[in-house]
N, C-alpha and C positions, 0 to 999 in steps of 0.2 A: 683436444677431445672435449674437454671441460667446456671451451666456449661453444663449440657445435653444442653439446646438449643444452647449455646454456640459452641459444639463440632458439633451439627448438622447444625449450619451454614458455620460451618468450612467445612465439608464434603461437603454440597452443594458448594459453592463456588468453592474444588478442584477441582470436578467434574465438575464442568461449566469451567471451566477452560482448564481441560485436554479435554473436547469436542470441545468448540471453537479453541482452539489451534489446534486441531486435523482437524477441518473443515478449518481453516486458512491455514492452509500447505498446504489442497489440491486447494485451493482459489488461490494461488502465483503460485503451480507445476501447473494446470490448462493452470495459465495466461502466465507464461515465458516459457511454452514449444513450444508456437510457433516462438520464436524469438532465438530459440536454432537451429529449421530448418527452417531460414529462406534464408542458401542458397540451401538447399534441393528446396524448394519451388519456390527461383529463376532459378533455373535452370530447374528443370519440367514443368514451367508454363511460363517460356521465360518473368521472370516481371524488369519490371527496379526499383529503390532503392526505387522510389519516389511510386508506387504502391506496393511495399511493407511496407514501412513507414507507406503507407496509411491502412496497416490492422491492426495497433497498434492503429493509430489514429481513425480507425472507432472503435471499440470498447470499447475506452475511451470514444468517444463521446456517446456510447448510455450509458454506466456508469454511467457517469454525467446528462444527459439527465433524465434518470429514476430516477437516487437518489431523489431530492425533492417532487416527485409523491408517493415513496416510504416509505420517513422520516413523511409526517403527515401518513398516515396509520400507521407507527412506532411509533407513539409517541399516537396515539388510539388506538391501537388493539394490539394482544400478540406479542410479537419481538421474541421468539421463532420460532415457525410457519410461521412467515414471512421468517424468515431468512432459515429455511428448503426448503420453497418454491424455494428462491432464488438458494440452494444449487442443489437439482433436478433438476433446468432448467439449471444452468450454466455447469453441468455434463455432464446431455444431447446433449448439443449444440456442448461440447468438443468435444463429440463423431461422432457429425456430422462433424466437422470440417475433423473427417477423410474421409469421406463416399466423401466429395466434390472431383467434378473430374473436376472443372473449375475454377477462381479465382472470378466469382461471388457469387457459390455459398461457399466457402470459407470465403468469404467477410460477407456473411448473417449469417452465422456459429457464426463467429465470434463477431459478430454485437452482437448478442442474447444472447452470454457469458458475455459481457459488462453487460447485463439485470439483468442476473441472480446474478453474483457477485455484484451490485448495492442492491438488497436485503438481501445479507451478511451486506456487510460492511458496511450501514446506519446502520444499527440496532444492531448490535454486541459490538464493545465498549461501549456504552451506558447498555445493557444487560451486560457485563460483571462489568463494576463500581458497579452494585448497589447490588452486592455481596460483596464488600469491603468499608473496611472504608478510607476516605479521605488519609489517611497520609501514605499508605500502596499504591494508585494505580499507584504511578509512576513506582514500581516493577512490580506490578501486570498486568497493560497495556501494559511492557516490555517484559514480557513473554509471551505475548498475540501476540504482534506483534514482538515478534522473529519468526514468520511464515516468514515475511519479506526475512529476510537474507536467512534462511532454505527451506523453501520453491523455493524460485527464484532458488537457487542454483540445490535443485531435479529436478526441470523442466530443467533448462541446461543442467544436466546431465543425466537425464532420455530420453531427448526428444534430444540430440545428439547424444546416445550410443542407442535407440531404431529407432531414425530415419536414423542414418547411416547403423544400423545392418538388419531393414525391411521396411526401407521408412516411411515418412514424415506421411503419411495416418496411420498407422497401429500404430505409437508414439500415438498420438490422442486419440488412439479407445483405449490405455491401459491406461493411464491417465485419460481421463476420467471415469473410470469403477467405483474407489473405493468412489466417493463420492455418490455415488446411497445407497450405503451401511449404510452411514451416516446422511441421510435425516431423517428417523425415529427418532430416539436415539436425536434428535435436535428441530423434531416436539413437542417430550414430555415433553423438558428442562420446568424445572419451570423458568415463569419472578417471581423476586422479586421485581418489583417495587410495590410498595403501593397501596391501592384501591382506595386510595384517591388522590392521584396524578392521577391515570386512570379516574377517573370520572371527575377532573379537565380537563383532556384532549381531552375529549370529547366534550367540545363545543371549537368548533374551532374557532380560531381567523386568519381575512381574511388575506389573504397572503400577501397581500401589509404590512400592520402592521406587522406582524411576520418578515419580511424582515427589517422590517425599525430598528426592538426592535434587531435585531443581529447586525444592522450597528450600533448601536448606542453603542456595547460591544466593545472595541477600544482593550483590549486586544485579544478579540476573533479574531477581523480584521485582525491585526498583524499576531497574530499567523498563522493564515489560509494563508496570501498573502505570508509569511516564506517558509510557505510550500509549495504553490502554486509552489516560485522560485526553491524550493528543487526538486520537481514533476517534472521540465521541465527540469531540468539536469540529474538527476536520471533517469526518464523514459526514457529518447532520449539513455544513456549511456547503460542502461537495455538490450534495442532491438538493439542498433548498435556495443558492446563489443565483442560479440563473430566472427560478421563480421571484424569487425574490428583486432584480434585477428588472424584472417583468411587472408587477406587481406597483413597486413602489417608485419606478420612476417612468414607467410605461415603455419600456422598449418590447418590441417585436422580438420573437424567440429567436430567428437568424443573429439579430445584431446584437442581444442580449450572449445569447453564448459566444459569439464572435468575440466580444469585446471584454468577456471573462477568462478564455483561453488565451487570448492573447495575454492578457495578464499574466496568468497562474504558468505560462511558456516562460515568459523575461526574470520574471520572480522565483517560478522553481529552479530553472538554468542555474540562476546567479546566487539562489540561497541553498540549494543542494550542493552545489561546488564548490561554495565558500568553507560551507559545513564542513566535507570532505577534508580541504584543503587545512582550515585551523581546526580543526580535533587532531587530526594526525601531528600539527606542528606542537598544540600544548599538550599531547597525549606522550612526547617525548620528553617535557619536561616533568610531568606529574602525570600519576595515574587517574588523576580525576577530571583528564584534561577533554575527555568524548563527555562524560557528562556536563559539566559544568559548561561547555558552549552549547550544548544544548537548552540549558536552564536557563543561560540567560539569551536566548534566542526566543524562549518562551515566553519571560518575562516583557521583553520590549514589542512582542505580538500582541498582547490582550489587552492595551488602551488601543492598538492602532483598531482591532477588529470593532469593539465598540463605535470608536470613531463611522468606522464603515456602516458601519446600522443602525448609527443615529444621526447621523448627517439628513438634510434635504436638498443638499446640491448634490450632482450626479460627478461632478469634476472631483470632488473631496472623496467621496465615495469610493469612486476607480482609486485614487492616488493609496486612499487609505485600504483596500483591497491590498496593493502591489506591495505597501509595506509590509505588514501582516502577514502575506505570505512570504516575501523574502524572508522574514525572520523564524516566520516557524518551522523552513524548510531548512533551516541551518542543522536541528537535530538528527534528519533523514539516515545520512552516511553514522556518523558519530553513535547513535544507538544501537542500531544493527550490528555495528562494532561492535559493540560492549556484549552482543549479547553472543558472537561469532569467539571472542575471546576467553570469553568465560564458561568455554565449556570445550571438551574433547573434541576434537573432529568426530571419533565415531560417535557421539549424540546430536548433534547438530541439526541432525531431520526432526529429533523430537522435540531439539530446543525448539527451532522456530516452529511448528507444532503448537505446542505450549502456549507459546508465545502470541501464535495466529490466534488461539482460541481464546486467551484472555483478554487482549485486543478489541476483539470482534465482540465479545460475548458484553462485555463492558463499557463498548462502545458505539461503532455504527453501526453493532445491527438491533441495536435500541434509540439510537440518538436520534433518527429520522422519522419514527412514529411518535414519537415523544414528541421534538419538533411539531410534526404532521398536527398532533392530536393537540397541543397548545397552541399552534397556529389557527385551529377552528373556533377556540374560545379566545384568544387576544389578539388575533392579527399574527401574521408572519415576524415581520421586524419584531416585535415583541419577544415571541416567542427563541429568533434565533442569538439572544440576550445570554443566555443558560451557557452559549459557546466559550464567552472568555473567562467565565470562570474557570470551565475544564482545564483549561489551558495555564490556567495559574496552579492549579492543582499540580498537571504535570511538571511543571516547575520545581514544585515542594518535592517531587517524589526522587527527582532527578538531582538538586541537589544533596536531598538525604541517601540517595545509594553511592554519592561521595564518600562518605563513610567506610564501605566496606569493598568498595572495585580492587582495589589492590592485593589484598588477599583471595579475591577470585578468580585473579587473571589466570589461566592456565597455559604452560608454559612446555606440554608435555609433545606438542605440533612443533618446537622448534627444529 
């Protein structure tokens, strides 16, 4: 009897698995198809860097904005069904993105995808943990958010090979088609969280305290302001690569995104797995084993990113790209970890909440108008300079919440 239910956990599991994955890719292809034609866009719409910057940033900001609204409903109500929701509106909106024939509405478009993917990603890694056992999620989170690499990448290439072959609008309207398809099949997901954790969760505790009870998880802090700094280099690097790509070594936007996806596919594959794969192994010998391969995933990232944006050969460039990101993609699994560990299941919607809002707020949905807006006074390559600092930063933050992971680990989900 033991192994039948055994085998039927196992099956559930793969299959929530192979869904959210499946929902995650179109979550990333969604979000980075606009920053594939974003010099389509520029030049249709006659915008300067700092108004385009700004349509990355507005959709982080309502992201983050939503998440916390989002996470207690998440952590009351079924995270399946939420998360569908979210997938249906983010879908739709892409699709409107194409119908816009102005940069206002555009701008609203894209506002409303922020929304929609804000009720993914609060609710999803927490949803997917509580199909697996502790010692096994740093894999499992890794595969989850290999959407990351893969995903970003189809949108580059989908959305510069469908926006150069029928314009910027019509990328949009196919992109967003196939998560329509996927809303149901995600509406139905079983949550396995507990009934008693749900009934727990149900008397809400006021948000001032709930606030206070996550500041007071110092490895959760860490981790989160890690990421934050990772978010502001990464996202600004995200929406400005292909321009930049464009710009300084002259490729055409098709081969330009082509030949950065294909990167950020080989790179995130091999450095989100890896991730995965050694945080779980030195997370078993020491509790500081998800941080610290992250930290120094960081550290050997920000001479290679430099490298990549001060170079004038295009060969060095790609090579120094592919490093850069395999390394920074080592932290991906490993963090998420730390922060899925360090807190109850029943919080979980509000950690990553929290988390999405710190992130974002700190991050990309400032780092690409900043970019934008230094880019018109120094040049692009210049400007995306500010990136490996962050990146050093996240390093600092990640090894200093070494310190304190072990005392946070909670241990009450065994």
């Amino acid at each position: 009897m033991n192994s039948v239910l055994s085998e039927q956990n196992n099956s559930r599991g793969r299959y929530a698995l192979t869904l959210l994955l499946a929902v995650n890719l179109l979550n990333y292809v969604d979000r980075q198809a606009l920053y594939a034609v974003f010099p389509l866009i520029k030049a249709d719409l006659n915008l300067s860097d700092t108004s385009l910057g700004f349509l990355g940033s507005a959709f982080m900001l309502c992201y983050m904005l939503a998440a916390p609204l989002i996470g207690r409903l998440g952590d009351r109500g079924n995270r399946a069904r939420l998360a569908a929701g979210g997938l249906a509106v983010w879908s739709l909106a892409t699709m409107l993105s194409g119908l816009a024939g102005s940069y206002r509405m555009l701008l609203a478009a894209r506002s409303l995808v922020g929304v929609g993917e804000a009720s993914f990603g609060t609710v999803s890694p927490g949803l997917l943990s509580d199909y697996f056992p502790r010692e096994s999620r740093g894999r499992m989170l890794s595969l989850f958010f290999i959407a990351i690499p893969v995903g970003s990448a189809l949108g580059y290439i989908l959305g510069g090979q469908l926006g150069q072959a029928f314009g910027w609008q019509t990328a949009f309207l196919l992109v967003g088609l196939p998560g329509l398809f996927l809303a149901l099949p995600l509406y139905f997901l079983h949550d396995p969280r507990q009934k008693g954790l749900q009934a727990e969760s149900h008397r809400p505790e006021p948000l001032f305290a709930e606030l206070c009870r996550f500041w007071q998880n110092r490895s959760y802090v860490h981790a989160t302001l890690s990421m934050a700094a990772m978010t502001f280099a990464l996202g600004g690097l995200a929406q400005w690569a292909p321009s930049f790509l464009h710009r300084s070594f002259g490729l055409e936007v098709a081969r330009g995104n082509t030949l950065f996806g294909m990167i950020t596919v080989a790179a995130g594959i091999v450095g989100t797995m890896s991730g995965g794969w050694l945080g779980d192994y030195f997370q078993r010998r020491s509790a500081t084993g998800y941080l610290y391969v992250s930290a120094f995933g960081f550290l050997i990232g920000a001479p290679l990113m430099i490298l990549a944006l001060t170079t004038s050969n295009l060969t060095i460039c790609l090579a120094a790209i592919f490093g850069a990101e395999l390394f920074l993609f080592l932290n991906t699994g490993p963090l998420n970890t730390v922060l899925v560990n360090a807190v109850s299941p029943g919080r979980r919607a509000m950690a990553f909440a929290i988390n999405i809002f710190a992130i974002h707020a700190l991050g990309d949905a400032i780092s690409p108008a900043i970019i934008g807006s230094l880019s018109d006074q120094w040049g692009l390559s210049r400007a995306l300079l500010i990136t490996p600092l962050a990146v050093l930063v996240a390093a600092g933050f990640a090894f200093w919440g070494g310190r304190y992971v072990e005392g946070d680990q909670v241990l009450s989900d065994e």
